[in-house]
C-alpha positions in Angstrom: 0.0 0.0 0.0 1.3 3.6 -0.9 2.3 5.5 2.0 -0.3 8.2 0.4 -3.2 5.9 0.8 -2.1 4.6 4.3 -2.0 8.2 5.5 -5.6 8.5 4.4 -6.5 5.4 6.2 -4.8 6.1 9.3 -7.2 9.7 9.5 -9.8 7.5 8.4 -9.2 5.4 11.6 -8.1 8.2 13.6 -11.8 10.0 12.7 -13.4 6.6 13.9 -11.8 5.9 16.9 -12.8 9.6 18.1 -16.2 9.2 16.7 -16.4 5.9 18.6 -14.9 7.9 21.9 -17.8 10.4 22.1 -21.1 8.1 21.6 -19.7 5.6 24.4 -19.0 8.6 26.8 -22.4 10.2 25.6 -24.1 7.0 26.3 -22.4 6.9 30.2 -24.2 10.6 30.4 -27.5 8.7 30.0 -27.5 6.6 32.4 -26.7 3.2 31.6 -23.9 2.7 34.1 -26.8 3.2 37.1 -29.2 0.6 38.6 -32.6 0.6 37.0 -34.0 1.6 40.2 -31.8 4.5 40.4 -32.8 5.4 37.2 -36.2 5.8 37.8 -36.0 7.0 41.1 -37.8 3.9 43.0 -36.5 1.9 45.5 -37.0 -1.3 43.8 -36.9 -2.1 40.2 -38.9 -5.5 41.2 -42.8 -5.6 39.8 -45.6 -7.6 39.9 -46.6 -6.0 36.5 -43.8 -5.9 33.8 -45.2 -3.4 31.4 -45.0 -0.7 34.2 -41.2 -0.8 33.6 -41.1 -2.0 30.1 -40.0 1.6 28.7 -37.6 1.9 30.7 -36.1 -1.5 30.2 -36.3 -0.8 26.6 -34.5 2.1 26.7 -31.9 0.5 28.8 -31.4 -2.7 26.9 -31.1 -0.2 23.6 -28.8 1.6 25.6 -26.8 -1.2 26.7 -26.5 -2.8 23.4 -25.2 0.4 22.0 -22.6 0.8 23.6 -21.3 -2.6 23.6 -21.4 -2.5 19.7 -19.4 0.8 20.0 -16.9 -1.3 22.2 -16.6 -4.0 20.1 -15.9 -1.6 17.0 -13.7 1.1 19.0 -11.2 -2.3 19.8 -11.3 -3.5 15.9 -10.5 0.2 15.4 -7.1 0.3 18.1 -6.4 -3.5 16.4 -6.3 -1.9 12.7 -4.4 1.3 14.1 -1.5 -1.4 15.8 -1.1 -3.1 12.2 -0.3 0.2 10.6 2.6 0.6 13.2 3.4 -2.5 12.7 3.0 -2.4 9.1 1.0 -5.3 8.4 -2.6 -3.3 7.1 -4.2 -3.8 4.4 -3.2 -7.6 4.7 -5.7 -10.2 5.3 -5.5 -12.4 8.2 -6.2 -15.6 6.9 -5.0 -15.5 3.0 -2.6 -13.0 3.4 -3.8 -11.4 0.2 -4.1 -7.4 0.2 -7.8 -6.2 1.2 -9.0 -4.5 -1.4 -8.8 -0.3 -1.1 -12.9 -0.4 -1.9 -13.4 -2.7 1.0 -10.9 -0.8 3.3 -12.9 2.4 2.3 -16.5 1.0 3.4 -14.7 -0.5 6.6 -11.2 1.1 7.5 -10.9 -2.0 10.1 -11.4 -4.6 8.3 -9.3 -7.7 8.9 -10.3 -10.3 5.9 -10.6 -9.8 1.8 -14.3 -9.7 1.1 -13.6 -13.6 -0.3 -12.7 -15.2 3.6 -15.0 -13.2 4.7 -17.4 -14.2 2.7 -16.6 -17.8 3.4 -16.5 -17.6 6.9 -20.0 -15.9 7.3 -23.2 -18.2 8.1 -26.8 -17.2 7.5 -28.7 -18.6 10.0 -32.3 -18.7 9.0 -34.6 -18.5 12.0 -32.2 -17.0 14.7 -32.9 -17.3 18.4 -32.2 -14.8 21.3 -28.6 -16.2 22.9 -30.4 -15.9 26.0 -32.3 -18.7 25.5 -28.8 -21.0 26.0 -29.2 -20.5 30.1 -32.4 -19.7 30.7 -35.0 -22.0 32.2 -38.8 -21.8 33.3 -39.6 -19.0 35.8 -38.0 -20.3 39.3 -37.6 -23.8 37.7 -34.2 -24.2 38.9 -35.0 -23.3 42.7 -38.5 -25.9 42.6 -37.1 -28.2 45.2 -40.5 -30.0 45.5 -40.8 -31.3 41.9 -41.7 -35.1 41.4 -40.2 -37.8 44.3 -38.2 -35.0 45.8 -39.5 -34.7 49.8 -38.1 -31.0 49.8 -40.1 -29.1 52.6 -38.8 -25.7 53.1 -39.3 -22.6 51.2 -38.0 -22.9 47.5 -38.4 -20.8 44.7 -42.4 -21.8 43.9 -43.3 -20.9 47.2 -41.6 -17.9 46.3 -43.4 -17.2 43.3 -46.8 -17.8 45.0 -46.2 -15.3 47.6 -45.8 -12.8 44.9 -48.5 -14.0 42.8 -50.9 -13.4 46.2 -51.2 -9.9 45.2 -51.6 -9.9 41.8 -50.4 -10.8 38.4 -50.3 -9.4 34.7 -51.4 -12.7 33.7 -54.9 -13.5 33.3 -56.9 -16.5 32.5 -57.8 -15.2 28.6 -54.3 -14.5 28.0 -53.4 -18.8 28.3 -55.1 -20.9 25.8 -57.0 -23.6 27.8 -57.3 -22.2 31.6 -60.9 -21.1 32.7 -59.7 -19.3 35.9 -57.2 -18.1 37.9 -56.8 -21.5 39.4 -56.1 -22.9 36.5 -53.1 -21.1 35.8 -51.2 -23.1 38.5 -52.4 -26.4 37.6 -49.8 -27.9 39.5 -50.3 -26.3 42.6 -53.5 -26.4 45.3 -51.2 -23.6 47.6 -52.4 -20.3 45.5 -55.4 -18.9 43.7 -53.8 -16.4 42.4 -56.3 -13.8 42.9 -56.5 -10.5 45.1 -59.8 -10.9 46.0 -61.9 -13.5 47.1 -64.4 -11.7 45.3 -62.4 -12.2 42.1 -63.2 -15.8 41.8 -66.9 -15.0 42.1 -67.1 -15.5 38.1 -65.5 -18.4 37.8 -67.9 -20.3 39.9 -70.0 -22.3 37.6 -72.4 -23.8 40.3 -75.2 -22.1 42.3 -76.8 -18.7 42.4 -74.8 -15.3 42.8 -76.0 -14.9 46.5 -74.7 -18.5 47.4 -71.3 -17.7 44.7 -71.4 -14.7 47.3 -71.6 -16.1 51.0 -69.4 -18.6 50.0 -66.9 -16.4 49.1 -67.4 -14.2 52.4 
């Protein structure tokens, strides 16, 4: 590579790397370091009721995700910046070929000729959340009581069911097959999940609405 063209893609990185410096400290300004509590000025960020934090955690996760892209590229950045010192840029890493000025142009850091990388990418066609690798059913890992287990204390279901005692953003029309609020918990005679006795009132199938009423009481 000329030394004319390397001088042009040294300002090029140069232009980046500052670029890069200013969004991840303007994303710090926001916010993102501080607790989501903090952030909202409650004492706990724990609900019963998701959606009365869900903007918040939107905003955060977007946030979040930011500036962790902007750290991933600001250290491709520093990496391209330590082969022109060390005079190796412009080369690809796994041919050895020269990238192609076109290629450097659209993406100063690149690190492989548009053919290896081209190679090395896979499409994957119905993509799924990395989260999903470690997570489990709600509390699943904490039920102590499932199946032959004679596990007596207090484990994570009786955990959930405490919580579930005053209230829940789930309600019997949002899961296909349940009737009431019982029925959400098949598993489970401990809960009702309602707030109210009152609540189950409709649910009742059997007798008048005076006797669905005393024996509510």
């Amino acid at each position: 590579m000329q030394a004319e063209q390397l001088d042009h893609f040294k300002n090029k990185l140069n232009e980046a790397k500052e670029r890069l410096v200013t969004e991840i400290s303007r994303l710090d300004e926001t916010g993102v370091k501080d607790t989501m509590s903090y952030s909202v000025g409650e004492l706990s960020a724990y609900d019963n009721h998701p959606a009365d934090l869900g903007s918040e955690m939107f905003e955060r996760s977007k946030d979040t995700a930011l500036k962790d892209n902007a750290l991933g590229l600001l250290e491709e950045v520093k990496a391209a910046q330590d082969k022109i010192s060390q005079g190796t840029y412009g080369v690809c890493d796994q041919c050895g070929n020269q990238i192609g000025v076109e290629r450097l142009e659209a993406l100063p850091w690149a690190t492989q000729c548009i053919d290896c990388q081209r190679d090395n990418e896979t499409i994957d066609d119905m993509p799924r959340p990395i989260e999903e690798e470690s997570l489990e059913p709600p509390f699943y890992r904490t039920f102590m009581d499932d199946g032959d287990s004679e596990f007596v204390g207090f484990d994570g279901e009786d955990s959930l069911q405490a919580v579930l005692r005053y209230g829940s953003s789930d309600s019997p029309q949002d899961i296909p097959g349940t009737k009431n609020y019982q029925d959400l918990f098949p598993n489970s005679d401990e809960h009702e999940g309602i707030v109210d006795k009152a609540d189950a009132i409709p649910a009742v199938s059997i007798g008048s609405n005076e006797e669905n009423i005393n024996k509510h009481k």
